[in-house]
C-alpha positions in Angstrom: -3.5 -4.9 -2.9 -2.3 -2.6 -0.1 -2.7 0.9 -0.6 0.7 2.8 -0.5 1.0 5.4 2.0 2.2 8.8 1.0 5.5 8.6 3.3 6.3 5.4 1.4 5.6 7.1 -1.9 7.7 10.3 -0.9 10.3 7.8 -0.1 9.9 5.8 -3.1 10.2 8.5 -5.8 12.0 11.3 -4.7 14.9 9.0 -2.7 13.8 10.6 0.8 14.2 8.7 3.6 11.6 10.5 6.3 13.2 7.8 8.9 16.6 9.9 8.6 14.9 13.3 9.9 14.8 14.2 13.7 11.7 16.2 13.2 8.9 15.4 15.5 5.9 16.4 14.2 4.4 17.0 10.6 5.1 17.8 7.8 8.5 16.7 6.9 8.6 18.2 3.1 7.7 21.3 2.2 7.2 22.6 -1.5 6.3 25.8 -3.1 3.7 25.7 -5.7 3.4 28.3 -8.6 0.6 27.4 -11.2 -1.0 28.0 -14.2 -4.4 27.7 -15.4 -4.7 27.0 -19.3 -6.9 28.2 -21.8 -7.6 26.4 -25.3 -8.4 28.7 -28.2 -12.1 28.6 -27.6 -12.1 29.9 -23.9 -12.5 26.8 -22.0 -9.6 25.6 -19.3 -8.3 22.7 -20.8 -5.8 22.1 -17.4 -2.9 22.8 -14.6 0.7 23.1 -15.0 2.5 23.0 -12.2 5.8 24.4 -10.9 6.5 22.9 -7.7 9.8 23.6 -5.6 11.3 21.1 -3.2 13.2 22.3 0.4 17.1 22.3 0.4 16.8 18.9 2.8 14.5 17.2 0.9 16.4 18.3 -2.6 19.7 17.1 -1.4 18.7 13.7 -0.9 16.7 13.3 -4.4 19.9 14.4 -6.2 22.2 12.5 -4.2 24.6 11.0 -6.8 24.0 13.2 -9.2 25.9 16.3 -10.6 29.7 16.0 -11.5 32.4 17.8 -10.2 30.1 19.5 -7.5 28.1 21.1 -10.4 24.4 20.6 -9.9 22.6 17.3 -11.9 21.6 18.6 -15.5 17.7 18.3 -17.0 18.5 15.2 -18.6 20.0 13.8 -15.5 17.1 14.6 -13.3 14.4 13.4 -16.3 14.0 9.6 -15.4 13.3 10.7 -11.7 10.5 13.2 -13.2 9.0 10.3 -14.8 8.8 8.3 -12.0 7.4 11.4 -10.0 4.5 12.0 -12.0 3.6 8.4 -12.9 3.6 7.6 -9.5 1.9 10.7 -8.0 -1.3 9.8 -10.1 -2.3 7.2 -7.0 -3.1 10.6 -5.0 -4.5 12.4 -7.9 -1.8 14.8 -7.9 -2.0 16.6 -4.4 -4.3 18.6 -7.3 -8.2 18.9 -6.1 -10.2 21.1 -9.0 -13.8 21.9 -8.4 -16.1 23.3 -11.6 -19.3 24.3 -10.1 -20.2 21.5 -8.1 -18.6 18.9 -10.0 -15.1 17.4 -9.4 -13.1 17.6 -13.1 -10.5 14.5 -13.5 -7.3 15.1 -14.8 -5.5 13.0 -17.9 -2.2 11.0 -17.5 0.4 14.4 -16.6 2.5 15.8 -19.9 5.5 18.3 -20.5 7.1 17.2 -17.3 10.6 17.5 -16.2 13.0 18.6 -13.1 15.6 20.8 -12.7 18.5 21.9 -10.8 19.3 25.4 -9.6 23.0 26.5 -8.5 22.1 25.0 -5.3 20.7 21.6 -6.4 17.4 22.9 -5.5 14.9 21.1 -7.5 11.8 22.1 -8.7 9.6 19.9 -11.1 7.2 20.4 -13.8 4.9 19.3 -15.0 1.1 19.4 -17.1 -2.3 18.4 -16.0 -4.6 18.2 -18.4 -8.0 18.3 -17.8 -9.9 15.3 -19.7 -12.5 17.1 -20.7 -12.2 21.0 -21.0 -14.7 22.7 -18.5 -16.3 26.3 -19.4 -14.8 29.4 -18.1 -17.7 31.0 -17.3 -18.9 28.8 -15.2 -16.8 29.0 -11.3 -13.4 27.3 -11.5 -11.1 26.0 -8.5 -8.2 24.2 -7.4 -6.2 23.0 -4.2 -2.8 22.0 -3.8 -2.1 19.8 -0.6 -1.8 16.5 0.7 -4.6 15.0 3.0 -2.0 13.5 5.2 0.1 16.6 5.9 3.2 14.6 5.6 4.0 17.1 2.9 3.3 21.0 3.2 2.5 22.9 -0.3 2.0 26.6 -0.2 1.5 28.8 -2.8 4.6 31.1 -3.3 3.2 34.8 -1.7 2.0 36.7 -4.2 2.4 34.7 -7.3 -0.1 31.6 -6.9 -1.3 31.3 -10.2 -1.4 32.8 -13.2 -3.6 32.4 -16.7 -2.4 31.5 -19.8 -4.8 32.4 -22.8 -7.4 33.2 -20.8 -10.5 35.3 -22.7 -10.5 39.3 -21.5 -11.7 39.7 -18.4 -11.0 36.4 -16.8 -9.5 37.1 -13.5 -7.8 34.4 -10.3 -8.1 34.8 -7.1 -6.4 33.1 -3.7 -8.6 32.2 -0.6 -6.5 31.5 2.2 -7.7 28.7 5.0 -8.8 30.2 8.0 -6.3 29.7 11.2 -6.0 26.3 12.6 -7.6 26.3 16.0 -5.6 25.5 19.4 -7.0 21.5 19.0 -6.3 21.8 15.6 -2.5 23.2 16.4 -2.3 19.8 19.1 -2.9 17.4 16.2 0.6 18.2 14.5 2.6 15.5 16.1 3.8 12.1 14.8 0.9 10.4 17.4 -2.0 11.9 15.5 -0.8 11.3 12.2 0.5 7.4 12.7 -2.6 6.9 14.3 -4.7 8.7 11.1 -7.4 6.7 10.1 -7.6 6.0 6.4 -9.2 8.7 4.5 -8.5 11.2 6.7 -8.2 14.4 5.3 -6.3 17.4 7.6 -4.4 19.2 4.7 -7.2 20.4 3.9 -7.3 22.6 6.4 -4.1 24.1 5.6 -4.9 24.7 1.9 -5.5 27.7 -0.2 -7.5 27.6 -3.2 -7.2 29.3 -6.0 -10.5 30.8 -7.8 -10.9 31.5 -11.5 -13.7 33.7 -12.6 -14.7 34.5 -16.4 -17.5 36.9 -18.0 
């Protein structure tokens, strides 16, 4: 069975046509992430939830149709696309890469999701990772946000990354930025490179933050 590519999922569940834009070189969505890193009662991080804000382009094709009387789509409107967001995002494990020590944690099917609407039909969607098994806190805890391909751009919103919900005293998070890209790096950002990508390929990476949770 053929792999679907993340420009075809893009276009699949969020209504976003990429063959519409005149942009000529990567990415062609952006989104703003804010997160939160989750605490059960007895210390451990039991998961991610996510807050993730869509660009004014990309959000007016996903809610095309929606909305009456030029009044933005409601919650309940925009919930059957949520669904089909999060479902279908699982194939790419989230854009969401946590690290616990030097293990890779995996992530349950996503919970308490939903999209919404601001005044100016800009969406942003939630949604809840959790973790399948809970990892210790004391023990180092990470996590990027990006997609290998670069076809969509997530950044952290400045100053407000992540935060920690229920987190024992003391816990504290962190951001690391990337380092610069370099000038072959910078070259690599048109739609050459990327159609010619080989599978597996993993350049985000190189664009992507991580955010760093450290307990007593």
């Amino acid at each position: 069975m053929r792999r679907t590519s993340v420009p075809e999922l893009v276009a699949a569940i969020f209504l976003f046509l990429a063959s519409t834009l005149a942009a000529s070189a990567h990415p062609h969505v952006w989104v703003v992430v804010k997160s939160e890193v989750l605490f059960g009662p007895d210390g451990k991080i039991t998961g991610i939830r996510h807050a993730w804000t869509f660009d004014e382009m990309y959000s007016a094709f996903a809610t095309q149709g929606l909305g009456t009387n030029g009044k933005p789509p409601t919650p309940e409107e925009l919930q059957p696309l949520a669904k089909v967001n999060v479902e279908s995002l699982a194939e790419f494990d989230f854009f969401t890469y946590p690290k616990h020590g030097s293990e890779k944690p995996e992530f349950a099917a996503p919970i308490d999701y939903s999209l919404e609407a601001d005044a100016n039909k800009v969406i942003t969607l939630h949604f809840t990772l959790p973790l399948k098994t809970p990892v210790d806190a004391k023990k180092p805890f990470s996590f990027q946000v990006y997609d290998p391909t670069y076809f969509v751009s997530f950044a952290f919103e400045k100053g407000a990354a992540a935060k920690l919900v229920g987190a024992p005293p003391g816990c504290s998070m962190s951001t690391l930025d990337p380092n610069p890209l370099v000038a072959a790096d910078t070259q690599k950002l048109s739609e050459a490179y990327f159609s010619n990508m080989s599978p597996g390929s993993d350049f985000g990476i190189k664009l992507a933050s991580r955010v760093v949770v450290a307990c007593p």
